[in-house]
ROLUMKOL-109285 format. One line per 3 residues: number of its first residue (from 1); their letters; for each residue x negated, y, z of C-alpha. Coordinates in steps of 0.5 Angstrom, whole numbers, plus 500, padded with zeros to 3 digits. Layout:
<recs>
NUM = a = X,Y,Z  ...;
</recs>
This chain:
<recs>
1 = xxx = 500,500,500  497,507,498  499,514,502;
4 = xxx = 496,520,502  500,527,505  498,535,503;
7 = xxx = 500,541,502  503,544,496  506,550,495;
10 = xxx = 512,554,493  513,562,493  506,561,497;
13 = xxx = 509,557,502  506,550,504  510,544,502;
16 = xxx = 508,538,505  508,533,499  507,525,502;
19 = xxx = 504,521,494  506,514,496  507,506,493;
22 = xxx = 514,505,491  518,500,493  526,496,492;
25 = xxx = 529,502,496  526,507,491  529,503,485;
28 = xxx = 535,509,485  531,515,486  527,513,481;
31 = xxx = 532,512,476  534,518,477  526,522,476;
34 = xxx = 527,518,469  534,521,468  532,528,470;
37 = xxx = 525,528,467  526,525,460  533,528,458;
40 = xxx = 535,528,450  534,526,444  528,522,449;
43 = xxx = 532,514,448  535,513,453  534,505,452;
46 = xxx = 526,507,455  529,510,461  526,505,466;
49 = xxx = 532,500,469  532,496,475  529,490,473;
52 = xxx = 523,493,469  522,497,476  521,490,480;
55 = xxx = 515,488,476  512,494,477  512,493,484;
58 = xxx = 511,485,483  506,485,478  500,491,480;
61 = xxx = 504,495,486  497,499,486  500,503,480;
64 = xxx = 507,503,483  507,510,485  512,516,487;
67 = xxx = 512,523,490  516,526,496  518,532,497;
70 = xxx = 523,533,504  525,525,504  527,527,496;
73 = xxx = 524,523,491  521,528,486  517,524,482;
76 = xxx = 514,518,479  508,515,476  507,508,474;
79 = xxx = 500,504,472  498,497,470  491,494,467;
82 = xxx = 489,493,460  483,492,457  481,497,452;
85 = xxx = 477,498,446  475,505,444  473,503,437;
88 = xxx = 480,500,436  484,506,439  490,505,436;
91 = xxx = 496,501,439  504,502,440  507,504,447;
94 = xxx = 512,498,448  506,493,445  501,494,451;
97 = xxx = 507,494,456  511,490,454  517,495,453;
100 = xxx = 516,498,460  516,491,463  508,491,464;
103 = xxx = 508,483,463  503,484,459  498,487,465;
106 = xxx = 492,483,465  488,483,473  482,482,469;
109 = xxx = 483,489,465  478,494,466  482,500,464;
112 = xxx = 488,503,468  493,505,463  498,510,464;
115 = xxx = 506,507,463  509,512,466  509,519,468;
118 = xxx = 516,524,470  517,529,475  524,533,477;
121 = xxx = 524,539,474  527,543,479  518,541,483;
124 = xxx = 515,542,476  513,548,479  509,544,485;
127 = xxx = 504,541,481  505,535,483  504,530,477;
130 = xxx = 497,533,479  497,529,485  500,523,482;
133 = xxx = 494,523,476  489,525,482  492,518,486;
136 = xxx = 491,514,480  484,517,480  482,514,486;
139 = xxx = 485,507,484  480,508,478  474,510,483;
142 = xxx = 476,504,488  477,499,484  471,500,480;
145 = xxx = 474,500,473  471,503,467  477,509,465;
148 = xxx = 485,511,466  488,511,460  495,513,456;
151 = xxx = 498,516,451  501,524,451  507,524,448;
154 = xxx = 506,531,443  514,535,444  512,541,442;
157 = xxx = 509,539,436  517,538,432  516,545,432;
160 = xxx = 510,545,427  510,538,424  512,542,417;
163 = xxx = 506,546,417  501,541,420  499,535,421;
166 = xxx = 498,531,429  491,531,427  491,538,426;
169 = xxx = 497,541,432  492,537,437  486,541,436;
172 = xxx = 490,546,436  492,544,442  486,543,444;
175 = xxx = 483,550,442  488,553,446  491,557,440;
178 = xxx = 498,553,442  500,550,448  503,543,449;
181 = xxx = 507,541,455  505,535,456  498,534,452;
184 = xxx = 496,542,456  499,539,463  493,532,461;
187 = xxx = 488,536,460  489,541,466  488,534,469;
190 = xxx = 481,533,467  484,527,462  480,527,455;
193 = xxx = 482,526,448  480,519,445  485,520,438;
196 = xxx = 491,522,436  495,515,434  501,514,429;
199 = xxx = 508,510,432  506,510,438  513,511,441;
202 = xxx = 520,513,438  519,520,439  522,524,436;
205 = xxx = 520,531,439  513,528,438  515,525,431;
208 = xxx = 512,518,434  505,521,435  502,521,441;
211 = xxx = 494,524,444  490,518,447  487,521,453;
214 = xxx = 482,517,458  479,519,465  472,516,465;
217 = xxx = 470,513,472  464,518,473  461,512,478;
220 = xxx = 460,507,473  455,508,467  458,509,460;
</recs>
């Protein structure tokens, strides 16, 4: 079981925020962080359900993580290990993961792949989704693995799709000339372009590209 309790802080007063492992009697609080996190046109049908959520905590409960503010569960991350081949980057979301049912999580893997990550958007401004990556971080470190990984979903980029390309919006992105609200949010996170990858999830925001990112353990010799 992992906790860890800080402060955060709303209008400059302090908040106590409490990062811990999930468990059966969150199930309904953390269907709710999915509903409210990833609203339409995101397919409801990649909404985690109750099933998916009791392998998650069977399975590698280690990244089975949410984040609580007064009692209120504000938001979730959820992780599993793979084994990855930056040469290879390419790959579907549901193909790794088993749709979400992390049945394909390998004990054995070097990597800790990112499934999930969603925060109420009435705590966003909290910073909290930092915590949670901060705490997968620490399980990276602990557990002496090579990397975290994941796919960034791109939702601004339908904006632009018509006079770029993935390729091309990412840089962007990445140059600070656009701002993305999930790949801009991962790189304030210390996560690091790997690629952008095509199909990655159905997505229509995205147009179905994502941006791989990693977070190299710095304990380990790459």
């Amino acid at each position: 079981m992992y906790k860890k309790q800080q402060y955060v802080f709303k209008d400059s007063r302090p908040v106590l925020a409490t990062v811990r492992t999930y468990t059966e009697e969150d199930f309904e609080g953390l269907i709710e962080v999915q509903r409210e996190s990833f609203p339409p046109p995101f397919p409801p049908d990649l909404l985690w359900n109750e099933e998916q959520l009791r392998n998650h905590i069977t399975l590698y409960p280690q990244g089975a993580l949410c984040v609580e503010i007064d009692g209120e569960i504000a938001g979730s991350m959820t992780g599993m290990l793979t084994t990855f081949d930056p040469r290879q980057p390419e790959h579907r979301w549901d193909e790794v993961t088993d749709e979400g049912s992390i049945r394909t999580h390998n004990p054995a893997g070097d990597s800790l792949y990112v499934v999930d990550i969603g925060i109420k958007p009435k705590f966003r401004k909290l910073k909290l989704g930092r915590l949670l990556m901060e705490a997968m971080y620490e399980r990276v470190v602990a557990d002496g693995l090579e990397r975290l990984i994941g796919g960034g979903r791109m939702p601004g980029y339908h904006h632009h799709a018509e006079k770029m390309t993935a390729e091309e919006y990412s840089e962007k992105v990445l140059s600070g000339e656009l701002r993305d609200p999930v790949i801009s949010f991962l790189l304030s996170c210390g996560r690091m372009p790997v690629a952008v990858v095509p199909n990655y999830l159905d997505d229509e925001e995205s147009r179905n590209y994502a941006l791989l990112m990693e977070w190299k353990n710095p304990f380990r010799q790459h």
